[in-house]
C-alpha positions in Angstrom: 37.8 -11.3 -14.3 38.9 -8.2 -15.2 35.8 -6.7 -15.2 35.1 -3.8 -13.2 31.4 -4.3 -11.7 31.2 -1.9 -9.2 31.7 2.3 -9.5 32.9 5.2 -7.1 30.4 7.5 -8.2 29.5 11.6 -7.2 26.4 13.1 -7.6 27.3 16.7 -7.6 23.4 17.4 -6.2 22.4 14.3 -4.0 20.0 16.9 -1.9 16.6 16.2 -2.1 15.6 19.9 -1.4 15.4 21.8 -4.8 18.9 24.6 -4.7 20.4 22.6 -2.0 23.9 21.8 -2.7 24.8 18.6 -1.5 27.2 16.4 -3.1 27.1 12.5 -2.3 29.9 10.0 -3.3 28.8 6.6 -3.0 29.9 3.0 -4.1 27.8 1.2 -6.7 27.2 -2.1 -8.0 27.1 -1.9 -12.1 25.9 -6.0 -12.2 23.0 -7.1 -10.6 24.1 -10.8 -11.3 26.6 -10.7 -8.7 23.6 -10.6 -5.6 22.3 -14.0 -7.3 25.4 -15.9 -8.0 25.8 -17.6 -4.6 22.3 -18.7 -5.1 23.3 -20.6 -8.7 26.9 -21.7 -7.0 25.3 -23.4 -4.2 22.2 -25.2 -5.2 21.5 -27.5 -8.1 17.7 -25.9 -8.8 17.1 -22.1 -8.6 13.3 -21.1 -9.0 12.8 -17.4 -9.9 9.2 -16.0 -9.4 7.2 -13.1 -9.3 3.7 -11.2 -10.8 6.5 -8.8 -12.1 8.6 -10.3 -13.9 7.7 -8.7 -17.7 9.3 -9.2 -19.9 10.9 -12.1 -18.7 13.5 -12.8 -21.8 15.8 -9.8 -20.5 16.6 -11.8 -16.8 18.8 -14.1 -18.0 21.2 -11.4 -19.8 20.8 -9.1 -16.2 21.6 -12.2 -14.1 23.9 -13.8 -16.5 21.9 -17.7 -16.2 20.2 -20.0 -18.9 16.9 -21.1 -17.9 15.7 -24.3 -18.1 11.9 -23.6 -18.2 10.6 -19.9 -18.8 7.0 -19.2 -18.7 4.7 -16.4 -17.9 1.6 -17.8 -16.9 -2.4 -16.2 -16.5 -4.2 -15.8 -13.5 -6.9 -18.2 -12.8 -9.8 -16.8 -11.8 -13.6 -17.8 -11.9 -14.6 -13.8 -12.7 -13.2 -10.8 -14.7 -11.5 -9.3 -11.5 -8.9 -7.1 -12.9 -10.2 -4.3 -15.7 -7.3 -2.7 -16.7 -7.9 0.6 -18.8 -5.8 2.7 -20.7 -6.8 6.7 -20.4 -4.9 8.6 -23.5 -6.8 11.8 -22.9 -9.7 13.6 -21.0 -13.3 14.5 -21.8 -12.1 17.2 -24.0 -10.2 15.1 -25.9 -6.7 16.8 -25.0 -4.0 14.1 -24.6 -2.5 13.1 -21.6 0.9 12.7 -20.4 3.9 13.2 -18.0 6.2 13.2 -21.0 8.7 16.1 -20.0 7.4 18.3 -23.0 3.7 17.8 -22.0 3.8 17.6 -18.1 3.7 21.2 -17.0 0.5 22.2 -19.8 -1.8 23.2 -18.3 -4.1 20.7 -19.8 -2.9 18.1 -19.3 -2.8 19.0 -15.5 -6.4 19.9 -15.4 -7.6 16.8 -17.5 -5.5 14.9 -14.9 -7.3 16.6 -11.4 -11.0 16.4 -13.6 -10.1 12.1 -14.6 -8.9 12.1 -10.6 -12.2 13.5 -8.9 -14.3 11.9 -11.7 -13.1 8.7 -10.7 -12.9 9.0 -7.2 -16.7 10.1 -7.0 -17.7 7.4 -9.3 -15.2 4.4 -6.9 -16.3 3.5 -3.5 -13.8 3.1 -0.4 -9.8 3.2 -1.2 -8.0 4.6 -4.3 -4.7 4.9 -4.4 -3.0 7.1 -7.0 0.2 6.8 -8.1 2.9 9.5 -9.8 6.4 9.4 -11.5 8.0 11.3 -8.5 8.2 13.2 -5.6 8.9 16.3 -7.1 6.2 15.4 -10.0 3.2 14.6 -7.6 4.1 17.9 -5.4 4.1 20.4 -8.4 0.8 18.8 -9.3 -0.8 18.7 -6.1 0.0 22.2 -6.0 -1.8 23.0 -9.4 -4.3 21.6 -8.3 -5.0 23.0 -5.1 -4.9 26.6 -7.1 -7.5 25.3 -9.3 -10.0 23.6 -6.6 -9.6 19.8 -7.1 -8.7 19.3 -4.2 -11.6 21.0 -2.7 -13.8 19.1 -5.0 -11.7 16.0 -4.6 -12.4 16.0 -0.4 -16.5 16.2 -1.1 -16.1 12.2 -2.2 -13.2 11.3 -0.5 -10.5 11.9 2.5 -7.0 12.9 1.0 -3.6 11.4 1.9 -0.7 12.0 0.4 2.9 9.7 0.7 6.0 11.9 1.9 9.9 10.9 1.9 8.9 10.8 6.0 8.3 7.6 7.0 6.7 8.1 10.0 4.3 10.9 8.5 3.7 8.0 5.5 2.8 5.3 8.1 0.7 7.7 10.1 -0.9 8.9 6.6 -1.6 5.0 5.5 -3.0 4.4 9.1 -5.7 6.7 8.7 -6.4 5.9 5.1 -7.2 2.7 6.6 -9.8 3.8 9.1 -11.4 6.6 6.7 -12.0 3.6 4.1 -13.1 1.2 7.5 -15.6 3.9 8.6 -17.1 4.4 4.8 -15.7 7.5 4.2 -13.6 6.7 1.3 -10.2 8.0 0.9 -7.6 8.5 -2.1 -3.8 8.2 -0.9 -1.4 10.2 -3.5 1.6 8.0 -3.4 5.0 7.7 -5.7 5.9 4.9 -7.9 9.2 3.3 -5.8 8.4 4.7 -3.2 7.3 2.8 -0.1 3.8 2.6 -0.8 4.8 1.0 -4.1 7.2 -1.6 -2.6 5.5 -3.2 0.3 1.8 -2.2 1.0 -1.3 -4.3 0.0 -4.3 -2.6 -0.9 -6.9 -5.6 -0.5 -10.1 -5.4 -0.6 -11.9 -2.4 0.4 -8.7 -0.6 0.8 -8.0 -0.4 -2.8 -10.9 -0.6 -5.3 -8.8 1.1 -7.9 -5.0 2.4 -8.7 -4.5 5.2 -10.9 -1.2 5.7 -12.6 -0.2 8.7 -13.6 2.2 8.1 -16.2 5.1 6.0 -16.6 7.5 5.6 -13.9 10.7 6.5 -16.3 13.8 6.4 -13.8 15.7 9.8 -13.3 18.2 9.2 -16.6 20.5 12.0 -15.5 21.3 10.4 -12.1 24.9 9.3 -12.4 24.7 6.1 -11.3 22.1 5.0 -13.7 24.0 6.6 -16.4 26.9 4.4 -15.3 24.9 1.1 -14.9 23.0 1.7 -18.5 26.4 2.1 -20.0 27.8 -1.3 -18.2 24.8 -3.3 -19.1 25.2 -1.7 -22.7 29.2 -2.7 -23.2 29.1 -5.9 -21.3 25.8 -7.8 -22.1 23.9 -5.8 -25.1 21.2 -4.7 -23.4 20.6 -1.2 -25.2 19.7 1.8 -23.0 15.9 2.4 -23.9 15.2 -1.4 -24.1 16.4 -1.6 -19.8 14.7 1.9 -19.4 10.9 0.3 -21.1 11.7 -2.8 -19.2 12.0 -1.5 -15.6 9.5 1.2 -15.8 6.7 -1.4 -17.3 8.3 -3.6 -14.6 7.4 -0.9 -11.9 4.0 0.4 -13.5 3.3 -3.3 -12.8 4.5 -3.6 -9.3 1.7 0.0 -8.6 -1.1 -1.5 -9.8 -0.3 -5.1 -8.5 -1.1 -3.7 -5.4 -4.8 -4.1 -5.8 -5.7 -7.8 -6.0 -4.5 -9.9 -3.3 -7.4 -13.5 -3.0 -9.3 -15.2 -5.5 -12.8 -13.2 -4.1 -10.7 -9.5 -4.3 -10.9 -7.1 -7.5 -9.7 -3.5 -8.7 -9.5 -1.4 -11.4 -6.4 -0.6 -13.1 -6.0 2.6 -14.9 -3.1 3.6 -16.3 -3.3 7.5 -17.5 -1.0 8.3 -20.0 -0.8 8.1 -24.3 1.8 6.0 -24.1 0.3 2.9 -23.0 -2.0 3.0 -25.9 1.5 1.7 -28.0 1.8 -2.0 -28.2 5.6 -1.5 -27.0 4.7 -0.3 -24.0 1.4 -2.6 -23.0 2.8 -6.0 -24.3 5.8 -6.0 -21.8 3.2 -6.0 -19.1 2.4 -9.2 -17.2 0.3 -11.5 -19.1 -1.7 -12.1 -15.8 -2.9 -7.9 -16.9 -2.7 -8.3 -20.5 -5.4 -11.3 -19.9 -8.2 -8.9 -19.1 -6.8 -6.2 -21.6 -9.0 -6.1 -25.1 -9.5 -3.7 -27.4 -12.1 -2.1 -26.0 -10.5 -1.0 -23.0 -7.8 0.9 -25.3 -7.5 4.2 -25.8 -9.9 5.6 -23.5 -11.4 9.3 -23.0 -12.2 9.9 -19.3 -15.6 9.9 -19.9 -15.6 6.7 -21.6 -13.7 4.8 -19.2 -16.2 5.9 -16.2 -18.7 3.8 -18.3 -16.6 1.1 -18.2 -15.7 1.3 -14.4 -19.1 1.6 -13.7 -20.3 -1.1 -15.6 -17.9 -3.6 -13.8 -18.5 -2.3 -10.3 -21.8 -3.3 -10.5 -20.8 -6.9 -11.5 -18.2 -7.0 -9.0 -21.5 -6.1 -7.0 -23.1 -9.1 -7.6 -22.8 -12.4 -5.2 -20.2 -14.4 -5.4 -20.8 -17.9 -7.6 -18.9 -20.8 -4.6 -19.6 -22.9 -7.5 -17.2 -21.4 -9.8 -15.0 -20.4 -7.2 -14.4 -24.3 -6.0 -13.8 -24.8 -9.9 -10.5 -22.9 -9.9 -9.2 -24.4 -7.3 -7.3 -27.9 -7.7 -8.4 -31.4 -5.8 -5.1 -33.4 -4.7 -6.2 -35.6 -7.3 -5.8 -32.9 -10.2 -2.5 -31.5 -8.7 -1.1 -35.3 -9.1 -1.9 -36.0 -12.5 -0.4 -32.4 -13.7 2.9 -33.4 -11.6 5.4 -34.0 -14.0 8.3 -36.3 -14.0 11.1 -35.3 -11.7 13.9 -33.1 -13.4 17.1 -35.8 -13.3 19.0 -34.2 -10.2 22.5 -33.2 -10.6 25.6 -34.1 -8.3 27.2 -31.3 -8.6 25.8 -27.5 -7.3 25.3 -25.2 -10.0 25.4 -28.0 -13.0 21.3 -28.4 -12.4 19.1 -25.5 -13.8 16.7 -22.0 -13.3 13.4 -21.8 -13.9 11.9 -18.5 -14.4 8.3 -18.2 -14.3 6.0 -15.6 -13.9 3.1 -15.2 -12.2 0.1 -13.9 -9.3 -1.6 -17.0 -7.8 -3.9 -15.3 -4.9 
């Protein structure tokens, strides 16, 4: 078509080791609706869905497709199993962020290790903490090893942190496992898009909460994004910040998703940063989060949001009601009266539809 969708790119520093020079030229793909197109060519009904899919208007213009039905549906659920809270600062009142102005005060790094051992002494079993990036969670780590969190940190819990290894991360996420299996209680420092992030399911015991630490902002000087922001940009309208908000919410989501997998599970989800206090941010999470989201779990100090994490621990605590867990789950009879009429079917591949839905049934 004229249009050229993919990019012989150099990053001048591809080395992940800081001073290393180690220039990487590599081809990439500027239009994400190519992957999919086979899909529309070939069959007459296309059903996108995922718990991550927020906000769900910009898919179309990144996949290039009209949807016939869009909807973004709420978890049902016969408890409050998700509480959702939004930390802005810490018991002294000092805001907190990884903003790149604020992220190396000292503040905000202590406020961070205080909410982090607070929490973890306060949480039975599994936490799993997430950060922005490697070189992010390392440099605080290390802060906060000169200051003694992590020595107050291992009196409540074991301590296991993700690496780009991923034989030292699978060995790290086995014994995570076992310390949370043998009552211990363990927090595992992990990375948003990482492989913790991606692919591993913190059910049950193994993840009563998930802490993240910021918002997971990609790396905007990386060449490849630059080029991809400026494609979308030219080609489909999609202005810079508005793709930047959308995948980071989009990934935020995807971290603390990782904590409620069955109707009977339930975690904590505290995101720790300012900026999800602004209705930008929050409102393009899933509405299956926003749901348990009110006011009063806004805007948080630490010491305010420990009240509220204890308070719904102990009703997590409390037997499970089988009578109001039967009562969100449909009879046959139920499922056959909400069955619509059949979409009228389409002879020809790619002349039916899409339907875009999000959404976490467990």
């Amino acid at each position: 078509e004229g249009v050229a969708r993919f990019a012989i790119i150099m990053e001048p520093n591809g080395s992940s080791i800081p001073g290393a020079s180690d220039p990487v030229i590599q081809l990439a793909c500027l239009d994400s609706s190519l992957a999919i197109a086979p899909l529309f060519k070939r069959f007459g009904s296309v059903v996108i869905t995922s718990g991550t899919l927020s906000p769900i208007d910009l898919y179309p213009k990144l996949l290039q497709f009209k949807p016939c039905v869009s909807e973004s549906l709420q978890m049902s659920t016969f408890r409050p199993c998700i509480r959702p809270l939004v930390i802005t600062r810490g018991s002294d009142q000092l805001a907190v962020s990884t903003k790149f102005e604020d992220r190396g005060d000292i503040g905000v790094v202590r406020n961070y290790g205080a909410m982090l051992v607070e929490l973890c002494s306060a949480i039975p079993d599994g936490v799993v903490a997430f950060f922005t990036s490697y070189s992010y969670m390392e440099s605080i780590v290390s802060e906060w090893d000169g200051m003694g969190v992590l020595r107050q940190l291992t009196k409540s819990k074991l301590v296991f942190i993700e690496t780009k290894d991923v034989v030292e991360t699978t060995l790290a996420l086995d014994n995570y496992r076992r310390a949370c299996d043998s009552g211990r209680g363990a927090v595992f420092l992990s990375v948003a898009r990482g492989k913790v992030s991606e692919g591993i399911n913190f059910d049950r015991h193994y993840g009563r909460a998930v802490i993240m630490f910021g918002v997971p902002f990609q790396y905007t000087l990386s060449h490849v994004l630059r080029a991809r922001l400026e494609y979308l940009q030219t080609h489909y309208q999609i202005r810079e910040q508005d793709f930047l908000n959308f995948d980071a919410l989009r990934q935020a989501s995807q971290c603390v998703g990782r904590v409620i997998r069955s109707k009977t599970d339930y975690g904590l989800m505290i995101f720790a940063d300012s900026r999800y206090n602004r209705h930008d941010k929050r409102s393009k999470l899933p509405k299956w989060i926003l749901q348990f989201l009110s006011d009063q779990f806004l805007n948080l100090s630490t010491d305010m949001a420990l009240q509220h994490v204890k308070h719904f621990l102990r009703l997590m605590a409390q037997p499970i009601d089988q009578v109001a867990l039967q009562s969100v789950l449909l009879t046959l009879e139920e499922v056959n009266m909400m069955n619509p009429p059949p979409i009228q079917d389409s002879s020809v591949p790619g002349e039916g539809g899409a339907m875009i839905t999000e959404s976490t049934e467990v």
